[in-house]
Backbone as CSV, one residue per row, in Angstrom:
resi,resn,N_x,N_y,N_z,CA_x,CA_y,CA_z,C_x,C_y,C_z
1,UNK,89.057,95.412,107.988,88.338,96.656,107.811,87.276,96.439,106.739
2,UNK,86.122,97.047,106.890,85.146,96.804,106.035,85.175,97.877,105.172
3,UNK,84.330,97.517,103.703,84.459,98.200,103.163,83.856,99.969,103.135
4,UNK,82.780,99.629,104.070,81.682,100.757,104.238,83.434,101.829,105.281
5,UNK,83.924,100.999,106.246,85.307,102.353,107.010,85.898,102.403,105.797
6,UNK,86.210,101.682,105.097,87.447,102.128,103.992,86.804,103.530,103.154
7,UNK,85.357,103.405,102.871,84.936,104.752,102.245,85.190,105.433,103.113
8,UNK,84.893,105.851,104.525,84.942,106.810,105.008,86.336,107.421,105.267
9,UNK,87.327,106.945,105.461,88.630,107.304,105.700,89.129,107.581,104.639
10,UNK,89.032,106.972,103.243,89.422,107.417,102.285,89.203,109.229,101.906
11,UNK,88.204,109.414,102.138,88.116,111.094,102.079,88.550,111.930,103.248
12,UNK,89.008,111.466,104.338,89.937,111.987,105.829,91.417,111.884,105.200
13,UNK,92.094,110.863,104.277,93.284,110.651,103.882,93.814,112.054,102.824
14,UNK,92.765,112.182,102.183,93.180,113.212,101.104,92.630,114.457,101.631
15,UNK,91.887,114.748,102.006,91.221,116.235,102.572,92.342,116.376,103.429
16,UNK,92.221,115.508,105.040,92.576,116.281,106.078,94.517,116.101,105.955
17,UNK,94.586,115.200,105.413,96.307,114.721,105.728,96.925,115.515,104.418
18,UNK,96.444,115.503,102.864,97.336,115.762,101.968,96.847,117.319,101.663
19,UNK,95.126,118.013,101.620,95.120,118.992,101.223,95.212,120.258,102.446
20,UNK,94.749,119.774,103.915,95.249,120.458,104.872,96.610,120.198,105.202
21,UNK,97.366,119.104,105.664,98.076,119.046,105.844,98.051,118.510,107.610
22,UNK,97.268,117.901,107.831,96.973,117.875,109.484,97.424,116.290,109.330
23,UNK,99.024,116.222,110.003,99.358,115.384,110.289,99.063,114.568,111.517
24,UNK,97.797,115.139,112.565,97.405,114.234,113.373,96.134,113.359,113.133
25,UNK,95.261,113.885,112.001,94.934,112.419,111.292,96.122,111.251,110.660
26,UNK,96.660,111.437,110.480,97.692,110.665,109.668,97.503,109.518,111.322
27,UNK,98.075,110.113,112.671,97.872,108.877,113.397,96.831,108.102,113.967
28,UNK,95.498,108.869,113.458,94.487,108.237,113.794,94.006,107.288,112.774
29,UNK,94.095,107.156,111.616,93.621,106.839,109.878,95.061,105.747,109.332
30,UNK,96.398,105.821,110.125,97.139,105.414,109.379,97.700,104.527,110.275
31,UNK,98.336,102.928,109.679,98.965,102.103,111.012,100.810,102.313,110.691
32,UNK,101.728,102.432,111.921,102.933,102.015,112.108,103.412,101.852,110.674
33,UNK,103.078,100.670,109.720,103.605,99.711,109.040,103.214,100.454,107.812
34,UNK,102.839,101.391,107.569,101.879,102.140,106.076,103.389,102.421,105.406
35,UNK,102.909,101.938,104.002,104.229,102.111,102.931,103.548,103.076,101.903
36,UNK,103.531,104.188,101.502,103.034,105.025,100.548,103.669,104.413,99.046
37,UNK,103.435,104.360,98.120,103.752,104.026,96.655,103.242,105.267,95.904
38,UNK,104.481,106.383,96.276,103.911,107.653,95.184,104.712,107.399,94.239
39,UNK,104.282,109.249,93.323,104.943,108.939,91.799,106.313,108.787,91.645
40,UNK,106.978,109.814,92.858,108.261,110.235,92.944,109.234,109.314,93.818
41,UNK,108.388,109.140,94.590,109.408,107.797,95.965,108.391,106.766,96.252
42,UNK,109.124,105.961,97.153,108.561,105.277,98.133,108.563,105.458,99.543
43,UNK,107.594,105.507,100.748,107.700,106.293,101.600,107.417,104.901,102.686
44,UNK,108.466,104.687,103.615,108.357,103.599,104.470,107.970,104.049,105.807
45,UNK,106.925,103.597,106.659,106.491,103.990,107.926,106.434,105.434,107.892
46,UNK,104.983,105.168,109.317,103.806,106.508,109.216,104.589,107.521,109.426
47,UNK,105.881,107.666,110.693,106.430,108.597,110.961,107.539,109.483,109.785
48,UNK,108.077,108.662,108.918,108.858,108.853,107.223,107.424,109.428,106.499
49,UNK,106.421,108.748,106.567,105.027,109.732,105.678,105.068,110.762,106.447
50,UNK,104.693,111.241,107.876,104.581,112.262,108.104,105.877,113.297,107.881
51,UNK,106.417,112.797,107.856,107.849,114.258,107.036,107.695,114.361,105.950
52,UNK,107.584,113.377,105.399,106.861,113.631,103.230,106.282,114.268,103.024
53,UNK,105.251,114.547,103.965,103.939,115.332,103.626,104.385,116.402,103.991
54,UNK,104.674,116.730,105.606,105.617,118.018,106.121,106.076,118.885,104.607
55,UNK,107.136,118.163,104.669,107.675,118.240,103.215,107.333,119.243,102.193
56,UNK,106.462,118.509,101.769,105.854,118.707,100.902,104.392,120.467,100.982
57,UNK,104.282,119.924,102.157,103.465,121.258,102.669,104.383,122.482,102.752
């Protein structure tokens, strides 16, 4: 991935997935194998992130 997609998805990750909450970016922006490293846990695979966030919403 280049760096010029990494800017752009980076602001789809936090807008659309953490401050909306639209977990169907999460499968367009995020692969299978994504390990989150938050403050509180560790979050293994996209489908375990998408309940975190659930969660959390």
């Amino acid at each position: 991935m280049s760096t010029e997609q990494s800017k752009a998805i980076a602001p789809r990750y936090i807008e659309e997935i953490w401050t909306d909450g639209k977990l169907d970016a999460a499968d367009e922006i995020i692969n299978e194998d994504f390990i989150f490293h938050g403050p509180i846990r560790e979050v293994d695979g996209l489908e375990v992130f998408k309940q975190f966030v659930a969660a959390i919403h």
